[in-house]
C-alpha positions as CSV (number, residue, x, y, z in Angstrom):
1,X,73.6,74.1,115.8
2,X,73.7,75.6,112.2
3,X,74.1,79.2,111.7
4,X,73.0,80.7,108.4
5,X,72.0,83.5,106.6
6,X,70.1,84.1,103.0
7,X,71.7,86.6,100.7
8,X,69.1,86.3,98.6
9,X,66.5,83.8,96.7
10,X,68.3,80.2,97.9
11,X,71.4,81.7,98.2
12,X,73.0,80.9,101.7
13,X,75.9,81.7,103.6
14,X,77.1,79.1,105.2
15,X,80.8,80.1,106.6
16,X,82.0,80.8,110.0
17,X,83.7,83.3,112.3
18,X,87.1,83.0,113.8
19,X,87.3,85.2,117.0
20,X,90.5,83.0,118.6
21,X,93.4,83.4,115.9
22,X,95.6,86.0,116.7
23,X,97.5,86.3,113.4
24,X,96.3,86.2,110.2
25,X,98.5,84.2,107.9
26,X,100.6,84.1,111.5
27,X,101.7,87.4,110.5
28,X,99.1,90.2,110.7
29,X,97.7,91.2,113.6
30,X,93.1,90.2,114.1
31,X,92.4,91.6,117.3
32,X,89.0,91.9,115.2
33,X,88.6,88.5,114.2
34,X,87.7,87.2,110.6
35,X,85.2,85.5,109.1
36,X,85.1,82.7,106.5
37,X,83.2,83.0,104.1
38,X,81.6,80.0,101.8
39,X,78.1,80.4,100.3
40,X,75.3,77.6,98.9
41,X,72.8,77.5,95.8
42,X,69.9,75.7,96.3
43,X,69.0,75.2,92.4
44,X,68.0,72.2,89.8
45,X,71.8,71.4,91.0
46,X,73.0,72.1,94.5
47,X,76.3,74.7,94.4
48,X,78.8,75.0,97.1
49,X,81.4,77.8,96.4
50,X,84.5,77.4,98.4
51,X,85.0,76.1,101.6
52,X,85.9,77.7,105.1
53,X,89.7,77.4,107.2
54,X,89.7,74.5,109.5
55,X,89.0,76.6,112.9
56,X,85.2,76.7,111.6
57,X,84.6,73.1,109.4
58,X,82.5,71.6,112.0
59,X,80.5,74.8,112.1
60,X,80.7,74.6,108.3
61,X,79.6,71.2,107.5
62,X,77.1,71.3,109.8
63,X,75.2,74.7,107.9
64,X,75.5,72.9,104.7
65,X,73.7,69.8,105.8
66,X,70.8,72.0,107.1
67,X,70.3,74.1,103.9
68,X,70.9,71.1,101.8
69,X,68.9,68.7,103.9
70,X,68.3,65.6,102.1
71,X,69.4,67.0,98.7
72,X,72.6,66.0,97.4
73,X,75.9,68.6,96.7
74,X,76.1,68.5,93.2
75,X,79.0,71.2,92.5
76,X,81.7,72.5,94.5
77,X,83.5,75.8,93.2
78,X,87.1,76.5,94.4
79,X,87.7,79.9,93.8
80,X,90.8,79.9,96.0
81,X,93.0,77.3,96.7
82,X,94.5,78.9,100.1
83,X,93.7,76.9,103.3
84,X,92.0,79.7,104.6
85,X,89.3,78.9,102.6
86,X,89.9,75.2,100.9
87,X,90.8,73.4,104.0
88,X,87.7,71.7,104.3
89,X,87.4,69.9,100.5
90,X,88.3,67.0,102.0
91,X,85.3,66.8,104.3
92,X,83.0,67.8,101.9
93,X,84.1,65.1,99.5
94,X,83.7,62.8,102.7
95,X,79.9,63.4,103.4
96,X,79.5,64.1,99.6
97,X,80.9,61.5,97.9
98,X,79.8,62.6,94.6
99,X,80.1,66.1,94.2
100,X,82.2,67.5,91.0
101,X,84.7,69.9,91.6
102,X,85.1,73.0,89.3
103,X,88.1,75.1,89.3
104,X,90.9,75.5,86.7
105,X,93.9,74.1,85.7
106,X,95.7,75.6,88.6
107,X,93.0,74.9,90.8
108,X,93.6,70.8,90.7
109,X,97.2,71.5,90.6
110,X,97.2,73.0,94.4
111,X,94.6,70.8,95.4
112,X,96.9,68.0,94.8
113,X,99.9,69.4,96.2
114,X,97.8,70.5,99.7
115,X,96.7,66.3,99.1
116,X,93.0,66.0,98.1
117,X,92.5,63.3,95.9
118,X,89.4,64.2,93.5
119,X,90.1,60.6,91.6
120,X,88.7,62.4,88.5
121,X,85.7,63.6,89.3
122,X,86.0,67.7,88.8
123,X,85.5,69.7,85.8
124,X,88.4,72.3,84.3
125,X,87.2,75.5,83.7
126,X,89.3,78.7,82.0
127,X,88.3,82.7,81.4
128,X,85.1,83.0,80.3
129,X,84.1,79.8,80.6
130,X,80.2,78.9,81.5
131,X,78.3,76.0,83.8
132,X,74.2,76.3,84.3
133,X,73.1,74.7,87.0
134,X,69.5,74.9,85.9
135,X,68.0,77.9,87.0
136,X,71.6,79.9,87.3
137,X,74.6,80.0,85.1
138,X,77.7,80.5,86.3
139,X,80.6,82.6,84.3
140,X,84.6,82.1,85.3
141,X,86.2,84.6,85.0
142,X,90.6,84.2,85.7
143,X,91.9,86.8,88.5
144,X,95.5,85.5,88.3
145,X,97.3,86.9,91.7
146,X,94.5,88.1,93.3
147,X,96.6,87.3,95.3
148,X,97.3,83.7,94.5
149,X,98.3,82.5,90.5
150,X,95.3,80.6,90.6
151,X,92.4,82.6,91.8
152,X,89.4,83.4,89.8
153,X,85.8,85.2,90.8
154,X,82.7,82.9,89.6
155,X,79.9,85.2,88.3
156,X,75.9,84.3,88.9
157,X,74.6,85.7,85.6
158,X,70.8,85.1,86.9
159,X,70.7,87.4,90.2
160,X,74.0,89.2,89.5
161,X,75.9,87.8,92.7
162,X,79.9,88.3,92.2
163,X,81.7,85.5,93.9
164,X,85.0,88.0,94.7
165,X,87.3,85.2,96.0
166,X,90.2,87.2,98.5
167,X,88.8,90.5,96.4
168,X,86.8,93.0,98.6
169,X,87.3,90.9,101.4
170,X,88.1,92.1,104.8
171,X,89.9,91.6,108.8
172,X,86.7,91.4,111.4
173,X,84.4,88.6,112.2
174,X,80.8,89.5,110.8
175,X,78.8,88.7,114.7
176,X,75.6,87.9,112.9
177,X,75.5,91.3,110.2
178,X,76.4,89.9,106.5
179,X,75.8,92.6,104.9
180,X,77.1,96.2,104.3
181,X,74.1,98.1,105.0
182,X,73.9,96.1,108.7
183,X,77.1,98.0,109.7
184,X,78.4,101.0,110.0
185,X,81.7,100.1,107.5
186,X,83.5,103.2,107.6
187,X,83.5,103.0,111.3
188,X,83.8,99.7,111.7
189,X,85.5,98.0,108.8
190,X,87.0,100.3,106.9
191,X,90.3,100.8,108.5
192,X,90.6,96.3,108.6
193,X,89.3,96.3,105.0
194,X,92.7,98.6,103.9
195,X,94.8,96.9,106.1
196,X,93.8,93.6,104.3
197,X,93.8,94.7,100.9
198,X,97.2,96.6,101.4
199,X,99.2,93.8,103.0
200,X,97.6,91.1,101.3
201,X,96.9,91.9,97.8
202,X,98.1,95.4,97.5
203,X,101.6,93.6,95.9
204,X,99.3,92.8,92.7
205,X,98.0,96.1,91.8
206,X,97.9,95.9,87.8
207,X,96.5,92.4,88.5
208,X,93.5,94.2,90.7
209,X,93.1,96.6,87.9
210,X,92.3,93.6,85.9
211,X,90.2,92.1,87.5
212,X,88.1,95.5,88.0
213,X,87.9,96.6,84.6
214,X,86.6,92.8,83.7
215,X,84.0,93.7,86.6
216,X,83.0,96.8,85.1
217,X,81.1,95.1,82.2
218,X,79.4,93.2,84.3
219,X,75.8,93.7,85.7
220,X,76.5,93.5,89.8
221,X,74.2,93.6,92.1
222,X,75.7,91.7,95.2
223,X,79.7,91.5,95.6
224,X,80.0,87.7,98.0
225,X,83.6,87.9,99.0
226,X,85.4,85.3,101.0
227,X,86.2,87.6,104.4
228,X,83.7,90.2,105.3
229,X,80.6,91.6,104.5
230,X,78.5,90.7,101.5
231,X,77.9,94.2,99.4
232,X,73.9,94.5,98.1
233,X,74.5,98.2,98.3
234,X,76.8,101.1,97.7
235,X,78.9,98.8,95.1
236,X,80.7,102.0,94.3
237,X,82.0,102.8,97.5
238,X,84.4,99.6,97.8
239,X,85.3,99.3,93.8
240,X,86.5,102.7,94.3
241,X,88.6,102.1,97.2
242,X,90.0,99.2,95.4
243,X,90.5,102.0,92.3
244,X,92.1,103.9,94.1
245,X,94.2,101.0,96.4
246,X,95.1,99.0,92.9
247,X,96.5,102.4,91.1
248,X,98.1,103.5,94.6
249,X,96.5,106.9,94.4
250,X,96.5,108.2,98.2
251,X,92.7,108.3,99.5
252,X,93.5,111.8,101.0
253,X,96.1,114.4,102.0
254,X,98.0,113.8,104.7
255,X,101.1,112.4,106.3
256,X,102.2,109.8,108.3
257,X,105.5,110.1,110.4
258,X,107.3,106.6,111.0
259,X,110.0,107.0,113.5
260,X,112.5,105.0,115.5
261,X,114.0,106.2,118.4
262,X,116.1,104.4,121.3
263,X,116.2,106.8,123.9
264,X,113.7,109.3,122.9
265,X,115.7,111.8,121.0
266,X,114.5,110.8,117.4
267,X,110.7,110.5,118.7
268,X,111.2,114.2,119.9
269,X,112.4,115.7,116.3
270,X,109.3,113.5,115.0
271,X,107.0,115.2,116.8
272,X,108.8,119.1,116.5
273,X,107.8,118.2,112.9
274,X,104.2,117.1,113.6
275,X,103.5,120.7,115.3
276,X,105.1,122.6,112.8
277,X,102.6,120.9,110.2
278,X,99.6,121.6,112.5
279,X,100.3,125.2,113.1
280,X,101.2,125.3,109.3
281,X,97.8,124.0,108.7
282,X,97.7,120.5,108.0
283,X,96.0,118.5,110.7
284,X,95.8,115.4,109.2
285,X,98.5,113.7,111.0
286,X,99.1,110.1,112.6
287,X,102.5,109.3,114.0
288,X,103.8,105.5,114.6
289,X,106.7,104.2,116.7
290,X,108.0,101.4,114.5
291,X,109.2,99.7,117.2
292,X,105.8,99.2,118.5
293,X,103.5,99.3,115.8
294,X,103.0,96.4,113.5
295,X,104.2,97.0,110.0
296,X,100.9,96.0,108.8
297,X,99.3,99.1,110.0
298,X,101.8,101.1,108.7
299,X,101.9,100.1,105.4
300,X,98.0,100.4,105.5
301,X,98.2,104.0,106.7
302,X,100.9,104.5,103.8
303,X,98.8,103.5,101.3
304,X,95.7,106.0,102.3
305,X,98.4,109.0,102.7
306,X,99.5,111.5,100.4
307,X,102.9,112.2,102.0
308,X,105.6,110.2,104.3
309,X,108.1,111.3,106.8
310,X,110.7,109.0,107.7
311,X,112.6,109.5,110.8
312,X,115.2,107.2,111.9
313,X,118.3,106.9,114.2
314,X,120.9,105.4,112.4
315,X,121.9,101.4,114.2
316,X,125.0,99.6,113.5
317,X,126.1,101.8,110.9
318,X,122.5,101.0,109.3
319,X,118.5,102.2,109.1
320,X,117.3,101.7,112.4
321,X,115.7,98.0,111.9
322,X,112.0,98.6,112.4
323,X,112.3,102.2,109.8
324,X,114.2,99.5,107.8
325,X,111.5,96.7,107.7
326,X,108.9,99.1,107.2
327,X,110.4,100.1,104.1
328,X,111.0,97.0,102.9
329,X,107.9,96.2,103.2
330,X,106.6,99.1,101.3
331,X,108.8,97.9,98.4
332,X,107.8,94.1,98.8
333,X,104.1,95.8,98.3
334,X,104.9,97.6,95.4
335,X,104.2,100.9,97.3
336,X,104.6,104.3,95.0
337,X,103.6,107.8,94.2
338,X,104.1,109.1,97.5
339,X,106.3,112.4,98.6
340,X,108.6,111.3,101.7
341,X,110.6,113.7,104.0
342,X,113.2,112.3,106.0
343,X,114.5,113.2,109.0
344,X,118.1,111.4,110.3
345,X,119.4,111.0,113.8
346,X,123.2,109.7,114.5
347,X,125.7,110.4,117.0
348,X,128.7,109.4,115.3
349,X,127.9,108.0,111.8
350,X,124.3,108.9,110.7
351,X,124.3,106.6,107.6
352,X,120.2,106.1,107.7
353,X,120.4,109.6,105.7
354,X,122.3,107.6,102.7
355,X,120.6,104.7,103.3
356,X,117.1,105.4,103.5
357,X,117.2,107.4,99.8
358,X,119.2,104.7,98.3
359,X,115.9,102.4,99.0
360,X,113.4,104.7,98.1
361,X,115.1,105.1,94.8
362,X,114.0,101.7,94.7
363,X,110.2,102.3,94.3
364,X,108.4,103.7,91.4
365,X,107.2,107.6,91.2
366,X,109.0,108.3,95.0
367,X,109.4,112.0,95.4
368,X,112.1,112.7,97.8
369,X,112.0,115.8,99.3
370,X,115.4,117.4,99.3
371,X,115.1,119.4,102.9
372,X,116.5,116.6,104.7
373,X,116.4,117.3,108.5
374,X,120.5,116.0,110.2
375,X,120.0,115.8,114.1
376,X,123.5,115.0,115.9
377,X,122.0,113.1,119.3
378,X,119.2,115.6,119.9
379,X,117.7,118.4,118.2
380,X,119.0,121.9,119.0
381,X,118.4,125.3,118.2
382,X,120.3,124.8,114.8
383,X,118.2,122.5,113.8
384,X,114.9,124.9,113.7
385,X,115.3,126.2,110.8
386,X,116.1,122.6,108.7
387,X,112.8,121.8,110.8
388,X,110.4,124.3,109.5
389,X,112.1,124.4,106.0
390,X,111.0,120.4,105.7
391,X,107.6,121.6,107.4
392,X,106.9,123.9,104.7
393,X,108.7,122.1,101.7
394,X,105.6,119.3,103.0
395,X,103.1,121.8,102.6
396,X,103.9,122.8,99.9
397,X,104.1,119.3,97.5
398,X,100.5,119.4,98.7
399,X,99.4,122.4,96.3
C-alpha cells in the first residue's frame, strides 16, 4: 500500500521510514529511527529526485507507481550517490526502462563503481547548470563534501523548492508529519538534527559555508532534504543552526564535562567541579561517562557548548581510551574555538595531563585553560583549592 505526501502543487514525497536499523552508517546510534527521503514532480516531464536506502525500496517503488500512474519517469536526479539514498537506481531503471539520469561527472563515476549500468542514457550536469522540465526548471548547483565529493543540491526555480541532498537533514523517522510546522522540532528533532550534522558533515565546515552563502541568493521557500522534515516555514531557524554549526561558533554558554573513571575516583573530581560551577552560577551543565556514552553524542554536545572540561584517569601510561577517542574524534571533525579545562587522575604516572594538551594543540583556536586540576588516586583536601581555581578560571573565559 503506497504512502505519500504532497509538499506542494504535484510535488510528492515518496520515501520511506526506517524504524529497525540500529546504527546509522553502523556507527551512530538511531534509537529514533530515520527516514529516507526521495520526492516526485508530476510536470510536462515526470522528475524523480534521488532514490531511498534498500530497507524501504519496496515501499519506495511502490509510491512512485501510484503518483506516476500510467505516466512514464522521465528524469531521475541523483543528488547523492551514498547507498542511503541511491540504492534503489537499479530498480527504478528496471520498471523504468527509459528514464535519463542527471547528475555530474562524479555522479556516473560512483554509480559505476556501486555497479549500475546507465548504458548511456543520463545527462552530465556541472554548477549552474539548468534542465526545464516544462513547467519547472531545475538549477544544479555543486556542494562538493557535503559530505560526499560529489554531492550537489538541485534547485526548483518555479515554486522555490531546495532539494538539500544530506544538507539540513536529520536522525528520526518522520511517523506521517513531513513537515516542520507538524512537529515540535526543538523538542523533538533538534537534539538528532545536531547530532547528524556534527558527526556527519560537521568535518566539512568551510564546504557548508559554501554551500550557504550560494543559498543565500536564492529565493527559498521550501528546503526538501534527504532525512527529516521538509522546511515550508521558519527557513531561518535551521540555516542559522547550520551558520552557526559550519563556523563552529557554540549555540550557547555552557560546559560539558567528559570523564573516564575505572573505579569511581575520577567521576567524583568530575562532579566536585560540576557543583562548584552551579553554586558559582553557571547551571548549564551536562556531564557524560565516556565509557558509556556514544561518542556521537558527545561530539554533538561539543559542538553546541561554549566550554569543555576533560577529566581523565591516565591507562597504560596513556589517555584513558574512551577520553582518548572522544578527542580524536573531535579533531577528525574539525572541532575548534572552544575553552577546555582539564582535570587528570593517575596513581603512579598521570601522563593524560601531557597527553591530552599535546592533542588539543592539535585543533584550531583551542584555549587551554592553564589551572589544570592533578588528583593522585582520589581527590583530597589539597585538591580544593586547584578545584575552585579551575571553577572560577571557567567562569571567567565566559565574560
Amino acid at each position: 500500500m503506497y504512502n505519500v505526501r504532497e509538499v506542494t502543487k504535484d510535488l510528492y514525497w515518496v520515501g520511506g521510514n526506517d524504524r529497525r536499523l540500529t546504527l546509522f552508517e553502523n556507527i551512530h546510534p538511531i534509537p529514533e529511527g530515520i527516514s529516507y527521503n526521495s520526492y516526485l514532480l508530476l510536470d510536462e516531464k515526470t522528475v524523480l529526485l534521488d532514490t531511498v536506502d534498500w530497507s524501504v525500496c519496496n515501499k519506495f517503488i511502490e509510491n512512485v507507481k501510484y503518483v506516476l500512474g500510467d505516466r512514464p519517469l522521465d528524469y531521475m536526479i541523483i543528488n547523492h550517490m551514498e547507498p542511503d539514498h541511491a540504492a534503489c537506481i537499479g530498480e527504478v531503471i528496471f520498471h523504468y526502462p527509459d528514464v535519463k539520469i542527471i547528475g555530474n561527472k562524479k555522479t556516473f563515476t560512483f554509480m559505476e563503481q556501486f555497479g549500475f549500468k546507465v548504458n548511456g542514457n543520463y545527462i552530465e550536469v556541472k554548477d549552474g547548470d539548468t534542465i526545464s522540465s516544462g513547467g519547472h526548471e531545475f538549477l544544479f548547483i555543486s556542494a562538493p563534501m557535503v559530505h560526499w565529493p560529489e554531492t550537489m543540491a538541485t534547485f526548483d526555480t518555479t515554486n522555490g523548492v531546495l532539494f538539500s541532498a544530506d544538507a539540513f537533514g536529520t536522525f528520526g523517522s518522520l511517523d506521517g508529519r513531513l513537515f516542520n510546522d507538524e512537529v515540535d522540532f526543538e523538542r523533538e528533532f533538534l537534539v538528532p538534527a545536531r547530532r547528524y550534522y556534527t558527526n556527519i558533515v560537521g568535518k566539512y565546515g568551510p564546504q557548508v559555508q559554501t554551500l550557504l552563502k550560494k543559498a543565500s541568493e536564492l529565493d527559498i521557500k521550501y528546503i526538501c532534504p534527504l532525512h527529516g522534515p521538509v522546511w515550508r516555514t521558519n527557513l531561518d531557524y535551521i540555516i542559522d543552526k547550520y551558520e552557526k554549526w559550519s563556523s563552529y561558533e557554540p549555540e550557547e554558554k555552557g560546559v560539558i564535562i567528559v570523564y573516564g573513571s575505572m573505579y569511581g575516583n575520577t567521576e567524583a573530581a568530575a562532579e566536585d567541579l560540576a557543583r562548584r560551577l552551579v553554586e558559582k552560577g553557571m547551571t548549564n551543565i551536562v556531564m557524560y561517562d565516556a565509557s558509556k556514552t556514544h561518542v556521537s553524542y558527545l561530539i554533538a554536545d561539543t559542538f553546541k557548548l561554549s566550554h569543555i572540561v576533560l577529566a581523565s584517569s591516565t591507562y597504560n601510561l596513556n589517555i584513558y581510551p574512551p577520553v582518548r577517542e572522544y578527542l580524536l574524534t573531535m579533531k577528525e571533525l574539525n572541532l575548534q574555538k572552544r575553552t577546555v579545562g582539564i582535570i587528570v587522575n593517575g596513581t603512579w604516572a598521570p601522563r593524560a595531563g601531557q597527553l591530552i594538551p599535546e592533542l588539543l594543540a592539535e585543533m584550531k583556536d583551542m584555549n587551554v585553560l592553564e589551572n589544570k586540576v592533578l588528583i593522585k588516586s582520589s581527590m583530597k583536601e589539597e585538591n580544593i583549592d586547584e578545584m575552585d581555581a579551575l571553577a572560577e578560571s571557567i567562569i571567567e573565559s565566559m565574560k
